[in-house]
C-alpha atoms as an extended CHARMM CRD file, in Angstrom:
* protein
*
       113  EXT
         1         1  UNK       CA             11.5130000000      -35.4710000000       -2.6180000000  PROA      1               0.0000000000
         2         2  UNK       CA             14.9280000000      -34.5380000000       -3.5120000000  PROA      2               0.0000000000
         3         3  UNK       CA             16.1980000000      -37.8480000000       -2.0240000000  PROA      3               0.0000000000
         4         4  UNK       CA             13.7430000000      -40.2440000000       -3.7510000000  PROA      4               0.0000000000
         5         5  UNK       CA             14.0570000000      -38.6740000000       -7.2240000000  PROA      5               0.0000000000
         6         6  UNK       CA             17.6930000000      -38.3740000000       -7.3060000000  PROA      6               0.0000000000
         7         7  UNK       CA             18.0380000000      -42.5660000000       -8.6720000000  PROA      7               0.0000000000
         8         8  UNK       CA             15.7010000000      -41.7120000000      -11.3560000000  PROA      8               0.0000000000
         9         9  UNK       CA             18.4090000000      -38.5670000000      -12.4500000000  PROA      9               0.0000000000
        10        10  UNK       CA             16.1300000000      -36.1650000000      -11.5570000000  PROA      10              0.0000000000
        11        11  UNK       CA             17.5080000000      -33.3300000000       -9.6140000000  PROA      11              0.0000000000
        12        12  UNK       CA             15.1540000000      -31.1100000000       -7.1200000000  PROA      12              0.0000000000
        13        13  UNK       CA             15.6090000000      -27.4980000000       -7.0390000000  PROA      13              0.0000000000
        14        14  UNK       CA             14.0810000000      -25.4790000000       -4.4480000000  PROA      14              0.0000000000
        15        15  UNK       CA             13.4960000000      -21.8250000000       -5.1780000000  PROA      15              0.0000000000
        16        16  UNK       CA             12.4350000000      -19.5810000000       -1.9620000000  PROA      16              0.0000000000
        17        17  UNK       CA             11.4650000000      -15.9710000000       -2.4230000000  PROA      17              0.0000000000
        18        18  UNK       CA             10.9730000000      -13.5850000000        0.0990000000  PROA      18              0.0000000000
        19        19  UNK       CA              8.7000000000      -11.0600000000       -0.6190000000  PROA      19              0.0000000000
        20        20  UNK       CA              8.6620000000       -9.9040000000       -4.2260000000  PROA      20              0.0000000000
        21        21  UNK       CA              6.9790000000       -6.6600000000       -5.4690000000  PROA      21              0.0000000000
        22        22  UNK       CA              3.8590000000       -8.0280000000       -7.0650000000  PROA      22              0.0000000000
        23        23  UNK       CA              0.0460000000       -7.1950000000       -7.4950000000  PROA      23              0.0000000000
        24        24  UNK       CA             -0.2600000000      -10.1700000000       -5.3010000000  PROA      24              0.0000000000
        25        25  UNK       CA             -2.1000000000       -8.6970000000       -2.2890000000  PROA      25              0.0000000000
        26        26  UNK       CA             -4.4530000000       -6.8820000000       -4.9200000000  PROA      26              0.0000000000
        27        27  UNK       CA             -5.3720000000      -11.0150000000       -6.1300000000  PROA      27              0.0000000000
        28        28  UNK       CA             -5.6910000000      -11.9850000000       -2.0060000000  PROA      28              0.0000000000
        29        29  UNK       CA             -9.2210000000      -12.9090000000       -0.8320000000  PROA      29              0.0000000000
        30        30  UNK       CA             -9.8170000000      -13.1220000000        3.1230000000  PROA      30              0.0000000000
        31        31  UNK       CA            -12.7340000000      -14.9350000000        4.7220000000  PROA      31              0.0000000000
        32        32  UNK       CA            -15.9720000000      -12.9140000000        5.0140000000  PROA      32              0.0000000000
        33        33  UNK       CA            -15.9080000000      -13.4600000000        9.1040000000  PROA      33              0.0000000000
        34        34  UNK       CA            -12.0530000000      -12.6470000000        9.4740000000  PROA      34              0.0000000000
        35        35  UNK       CA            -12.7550000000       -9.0940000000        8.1440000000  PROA      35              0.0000000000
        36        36  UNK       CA            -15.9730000000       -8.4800000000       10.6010000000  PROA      36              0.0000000000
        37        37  UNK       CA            -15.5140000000       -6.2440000000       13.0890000000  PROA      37              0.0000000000
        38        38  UNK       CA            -16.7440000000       -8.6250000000       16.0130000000  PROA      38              0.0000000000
        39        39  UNK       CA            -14.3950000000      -11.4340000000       14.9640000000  PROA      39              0.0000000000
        40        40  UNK       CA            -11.2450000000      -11.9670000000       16.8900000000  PROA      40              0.0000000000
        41        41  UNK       CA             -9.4500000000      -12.4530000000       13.6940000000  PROA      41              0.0000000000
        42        42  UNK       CA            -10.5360000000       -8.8320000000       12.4250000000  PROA      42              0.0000000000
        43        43  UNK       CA             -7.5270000000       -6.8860000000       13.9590000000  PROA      43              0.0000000000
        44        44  UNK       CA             -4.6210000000       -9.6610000000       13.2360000000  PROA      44              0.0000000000
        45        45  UNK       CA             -6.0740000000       -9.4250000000        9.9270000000  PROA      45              0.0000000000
        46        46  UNK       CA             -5.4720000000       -5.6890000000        9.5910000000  PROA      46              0.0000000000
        47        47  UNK       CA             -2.1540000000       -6.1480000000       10.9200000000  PROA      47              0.0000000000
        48        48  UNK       CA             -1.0300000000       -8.9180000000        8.8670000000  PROA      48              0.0000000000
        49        49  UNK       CA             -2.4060000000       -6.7690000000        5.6080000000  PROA      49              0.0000000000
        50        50  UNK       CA             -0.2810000000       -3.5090000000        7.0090000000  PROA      50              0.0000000000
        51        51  UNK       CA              2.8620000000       -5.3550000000        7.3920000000  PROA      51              0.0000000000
        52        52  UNK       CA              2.4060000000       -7.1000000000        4.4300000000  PROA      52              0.0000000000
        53        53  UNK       CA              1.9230000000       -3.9600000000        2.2910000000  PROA      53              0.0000000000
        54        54  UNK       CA              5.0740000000       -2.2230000000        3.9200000000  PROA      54              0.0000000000
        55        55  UNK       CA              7.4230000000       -4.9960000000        3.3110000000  PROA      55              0.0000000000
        56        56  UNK       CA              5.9490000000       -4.9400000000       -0.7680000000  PROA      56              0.0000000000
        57        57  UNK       CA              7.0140000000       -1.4760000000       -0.5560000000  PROA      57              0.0000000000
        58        58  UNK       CA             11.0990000000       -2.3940000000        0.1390000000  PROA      58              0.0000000000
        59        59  UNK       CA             10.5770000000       -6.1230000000       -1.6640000000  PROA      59              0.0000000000
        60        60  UNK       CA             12.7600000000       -7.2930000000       -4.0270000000  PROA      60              0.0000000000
        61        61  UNK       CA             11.5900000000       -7.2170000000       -7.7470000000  PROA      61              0.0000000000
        62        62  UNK       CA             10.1600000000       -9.9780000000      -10.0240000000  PROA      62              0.0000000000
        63        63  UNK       CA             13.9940000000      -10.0800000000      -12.2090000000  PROA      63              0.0000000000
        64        64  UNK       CA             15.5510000000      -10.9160000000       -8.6850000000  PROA      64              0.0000000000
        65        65  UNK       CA             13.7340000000      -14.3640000000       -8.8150000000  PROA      65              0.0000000000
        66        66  UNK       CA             13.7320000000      -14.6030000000      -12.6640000000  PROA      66              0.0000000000
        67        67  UNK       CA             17.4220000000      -14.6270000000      -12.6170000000  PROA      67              0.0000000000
        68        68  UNK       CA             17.8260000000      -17.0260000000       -9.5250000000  PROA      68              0.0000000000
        69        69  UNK       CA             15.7960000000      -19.7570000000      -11.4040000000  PROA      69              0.0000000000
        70        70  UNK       CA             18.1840000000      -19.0260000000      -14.5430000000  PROA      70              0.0000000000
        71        71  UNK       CA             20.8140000000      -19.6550000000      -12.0020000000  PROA      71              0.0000000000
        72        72  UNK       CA             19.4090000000      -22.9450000000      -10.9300000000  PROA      72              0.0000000000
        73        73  UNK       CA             18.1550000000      -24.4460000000      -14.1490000000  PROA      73              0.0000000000
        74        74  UNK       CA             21.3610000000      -23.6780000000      -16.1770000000  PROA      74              0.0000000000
        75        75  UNK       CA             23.6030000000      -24.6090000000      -13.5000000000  PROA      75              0.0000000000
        76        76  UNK       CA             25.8690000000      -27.7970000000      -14.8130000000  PROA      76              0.0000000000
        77        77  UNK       CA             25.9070000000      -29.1560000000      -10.6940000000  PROA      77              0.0000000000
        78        78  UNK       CA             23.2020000000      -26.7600000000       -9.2790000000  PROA      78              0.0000000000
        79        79  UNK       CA             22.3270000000      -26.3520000000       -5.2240000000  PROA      79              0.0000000000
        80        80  UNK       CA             19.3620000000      -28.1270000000       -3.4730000000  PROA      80              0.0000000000
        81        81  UNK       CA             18.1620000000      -24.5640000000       -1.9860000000  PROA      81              0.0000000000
        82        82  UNK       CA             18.3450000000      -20.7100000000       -3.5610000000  PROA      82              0.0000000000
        83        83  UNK       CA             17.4280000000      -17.5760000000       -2.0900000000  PROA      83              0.0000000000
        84        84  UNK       CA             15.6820000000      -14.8890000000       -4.3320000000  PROA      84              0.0000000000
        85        85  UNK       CA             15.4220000000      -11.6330000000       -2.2580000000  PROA      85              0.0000000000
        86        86  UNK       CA             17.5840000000       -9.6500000000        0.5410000000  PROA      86              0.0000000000
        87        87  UNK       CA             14.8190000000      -10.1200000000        3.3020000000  PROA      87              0.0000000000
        88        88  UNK       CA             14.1260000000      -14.1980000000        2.8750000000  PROA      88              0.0000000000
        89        89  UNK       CA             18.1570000000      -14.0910000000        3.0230000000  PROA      89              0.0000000000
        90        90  UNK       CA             18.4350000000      -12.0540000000        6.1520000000  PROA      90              0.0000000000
        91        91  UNK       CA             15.2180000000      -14.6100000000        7.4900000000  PROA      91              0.0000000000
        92        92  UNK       CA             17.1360000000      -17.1880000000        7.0900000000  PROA      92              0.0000000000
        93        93  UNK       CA             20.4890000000      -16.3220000000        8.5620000000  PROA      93              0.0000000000
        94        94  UNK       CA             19.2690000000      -15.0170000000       11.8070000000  PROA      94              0.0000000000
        95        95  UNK       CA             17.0070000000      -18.6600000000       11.6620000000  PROA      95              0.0000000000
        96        96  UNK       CA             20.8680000000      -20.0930000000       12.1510000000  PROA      96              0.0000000000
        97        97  UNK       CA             21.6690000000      -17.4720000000       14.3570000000  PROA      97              0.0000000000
        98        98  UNK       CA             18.8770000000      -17.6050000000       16.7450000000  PROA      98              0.0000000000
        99        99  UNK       CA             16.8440000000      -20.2280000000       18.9060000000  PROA      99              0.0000000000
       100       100  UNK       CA             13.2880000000      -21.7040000000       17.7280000000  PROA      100             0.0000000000
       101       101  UNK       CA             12.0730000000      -19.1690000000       19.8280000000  PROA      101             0.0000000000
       102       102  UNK       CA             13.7800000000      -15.9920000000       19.6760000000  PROA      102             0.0000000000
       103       103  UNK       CA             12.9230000000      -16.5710000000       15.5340000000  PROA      103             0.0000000000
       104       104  UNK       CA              9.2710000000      -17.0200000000       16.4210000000  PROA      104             0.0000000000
       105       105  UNK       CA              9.4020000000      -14.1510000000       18.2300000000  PROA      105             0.0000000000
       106       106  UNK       CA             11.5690000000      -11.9410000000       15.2340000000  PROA      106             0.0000000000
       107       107  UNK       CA              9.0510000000      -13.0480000000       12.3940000000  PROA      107             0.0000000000
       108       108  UNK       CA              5.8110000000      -12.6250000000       14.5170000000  PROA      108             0.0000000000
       109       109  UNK       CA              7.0430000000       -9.2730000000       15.5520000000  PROA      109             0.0000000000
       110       110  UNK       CA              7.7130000000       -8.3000000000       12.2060000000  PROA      110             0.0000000000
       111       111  UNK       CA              4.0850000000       -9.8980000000       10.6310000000  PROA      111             0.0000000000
       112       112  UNK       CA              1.7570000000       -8.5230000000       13.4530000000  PROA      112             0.0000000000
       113       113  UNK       CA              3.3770000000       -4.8860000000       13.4420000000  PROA      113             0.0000000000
């Protein structure tokens, strides 16, 4: 998008948070099936909810993002991509540092605690 706006002067800023301490969870709804008992979803979807709830605990609050987009909208030349949180920011440097594979591996370990 960024590349067929930019003739028209319109400049695309991309935002990413990680996770930010919200009532967000409290707003989630999850299928009816996924959360019986007899469903194969039913214990990845207790996992996901667990790890979920533990990273909200040590998340990054709603300023941290509030000031990034500041940053970006006020910026005279601003950057295609900014980070709002110190886990998204730790995501995405072992992303460079790591294979396809072993990142799979990191985030899907860290999800399906």
């Amino acid at each position: 998008m960024a590349y067929e706006l930019e003739p028209f002067g319109i400049r695309v800023v991309l935002v990413e948070p990680g996770v930010i301490r919200t009532n967000f969870v409290n707003s989630m709804v999850a299928a009816k099936k996924s959360q019986d008992p007899n469903s194969p979803y039913s214990q990845l979807m207790q996992n996901v909810a667990t790890s979920f709830q533990q990273m909200l605990e040590g998340g990054s609050s709603s300023d941290v993002v509030a000031k990034v987009v500041l940053k970006a909208v006020t910026s005279e030349n601003p950057s295609l991509r900014y980070l709002a949180g110190k886990d998204v920011e730790t995501w995405l440097d072992g992303k460079r540092n790591m294979s396809d594979e072993e990142f799979y591996k990191m985030m899907k370990q860290n999800l399906m605690k």
